[in-house]
N, C-alpha and C positions, 0 to 999 in steps of 0.2 A: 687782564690786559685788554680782549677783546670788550668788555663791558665798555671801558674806559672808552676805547675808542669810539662805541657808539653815543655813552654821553658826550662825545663830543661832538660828532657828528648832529645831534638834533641841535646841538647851538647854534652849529652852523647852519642847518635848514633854517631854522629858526629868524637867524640874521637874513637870511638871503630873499626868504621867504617875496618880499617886497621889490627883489630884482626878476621872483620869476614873474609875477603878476605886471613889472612893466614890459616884457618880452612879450607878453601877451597880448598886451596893448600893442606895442610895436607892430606886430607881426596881424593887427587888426583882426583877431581870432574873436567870432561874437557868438559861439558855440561850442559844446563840449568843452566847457572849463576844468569843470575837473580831472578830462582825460589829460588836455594839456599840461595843467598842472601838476598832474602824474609823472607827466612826460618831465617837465623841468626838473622836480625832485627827483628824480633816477640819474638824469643827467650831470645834476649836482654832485650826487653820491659817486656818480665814476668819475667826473673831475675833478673828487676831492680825495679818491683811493689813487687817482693818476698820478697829482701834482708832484712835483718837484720842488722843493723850496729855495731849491738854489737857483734855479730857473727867473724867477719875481713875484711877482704877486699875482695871490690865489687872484684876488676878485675880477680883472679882465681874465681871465682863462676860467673862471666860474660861466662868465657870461657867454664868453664865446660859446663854450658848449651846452649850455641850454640853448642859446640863439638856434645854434645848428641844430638839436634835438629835434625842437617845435618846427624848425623851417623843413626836416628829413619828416616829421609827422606830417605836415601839411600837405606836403609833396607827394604821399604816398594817399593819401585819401583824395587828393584832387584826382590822382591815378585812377582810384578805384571810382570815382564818382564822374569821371569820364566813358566810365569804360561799364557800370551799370547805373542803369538809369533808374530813378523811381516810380511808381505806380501810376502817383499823381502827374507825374508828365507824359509815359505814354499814354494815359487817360488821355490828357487834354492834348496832344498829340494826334489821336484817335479823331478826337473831337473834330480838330482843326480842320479834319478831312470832310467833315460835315458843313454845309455853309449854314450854321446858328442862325441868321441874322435874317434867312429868308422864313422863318419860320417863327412869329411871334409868339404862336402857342408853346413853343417850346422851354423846359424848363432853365435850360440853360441860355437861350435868350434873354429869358426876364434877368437874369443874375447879372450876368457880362454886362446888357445893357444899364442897372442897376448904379454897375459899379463909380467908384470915381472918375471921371477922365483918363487920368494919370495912370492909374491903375489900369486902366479898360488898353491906354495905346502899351502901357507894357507887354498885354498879354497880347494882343494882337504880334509886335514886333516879335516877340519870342518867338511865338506857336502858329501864326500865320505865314508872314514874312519870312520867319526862320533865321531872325537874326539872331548874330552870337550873344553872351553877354556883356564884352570887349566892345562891341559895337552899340547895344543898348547903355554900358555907359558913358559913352561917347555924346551919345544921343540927349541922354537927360543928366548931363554934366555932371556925372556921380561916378564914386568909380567901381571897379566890379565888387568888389565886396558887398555894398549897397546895393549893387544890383541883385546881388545872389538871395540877400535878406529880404530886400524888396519882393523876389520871385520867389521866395519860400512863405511868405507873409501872405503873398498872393495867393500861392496854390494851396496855402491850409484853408482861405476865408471860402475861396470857390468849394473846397472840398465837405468844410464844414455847412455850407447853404446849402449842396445838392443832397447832402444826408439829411438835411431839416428838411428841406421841400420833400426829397421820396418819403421819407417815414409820417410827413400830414397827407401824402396821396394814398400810404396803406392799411 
């Protein structure tokens, strides 16, 4: 009996499979795909041990509960990503406290200056200014999402130039 019911169950993944990958979308998630889509597939399997069939139909109560799954995941990593910050931003955090700009020789002058415009007034508004990311996308008519991808895009290209510049200075 219990076999049975798991070959049923991968049908069902199987079908759904395409509902979780649009949640995904929805939910504008542009990383950790496959934890998300962990997260969908788990949530399927308890909405599909929960349901009721006398209640209506699986498919809106499929959805709702991944919806809710990825949106309870999201909410708990913005938690934690509030609350610790990464390396590369206290770095440039650090940095901030330094005025780069008066100091040509410096390595991280050349970079910043380097950069694209756009790029260069992101990291200013961030890490100087100290503006939120709600407010940078306010700014450059994007919305936080974009913002966040933009400043993670940002803080790898800075991070990967200052490793290339110290390792030709050693």
């Amino acid at each position: 009996m219990e076999n049975r019911k798991n070959e049923k169950f991968e049908e069902v993944m199987e079908q759904y499979e395409p509902m979780i990958s649009a949640v995904i979308r929805k939910l504008h998630i542009y990383c950790d795909f496959d934890n998300f889509r962990q997260t969908g597939r788990f949530a399927l399997f308890q909405a599909w041990t929960r349901f009721d069939e006398t209640k209506g139909n699986f498919t809106p109560f499929a959805y709702r509960s991944i919806y809710g799954a990825m949106l309870d995941d999201l909410k708990k990593e913005s938690r934690f990503s509030d609350v610790n910050t990464s390396v590369e931003t206290e770095t440039l955090e650090n940095l901030a406290q330094y005025d780069f700009m008066e100091d040509p020789n410096n390595a991280l002058h050349e970079i910043i200056t380097a950069l694209p415009p756009k790029e260069r007034e992101l990291l200013i508004k961030l890490y100087v200014e100290n503006k939120t990311q709600a407010e940078c996308a306010t700014h450059f008519s994007i919305s936080v999402p974009g913002i966040k991808k933009r400043r993670e895009k940002l803080l790898k290209k800075l991070k990967d130039q200052l490793t290339a510049k110290q390792s030709l200075e050693n």
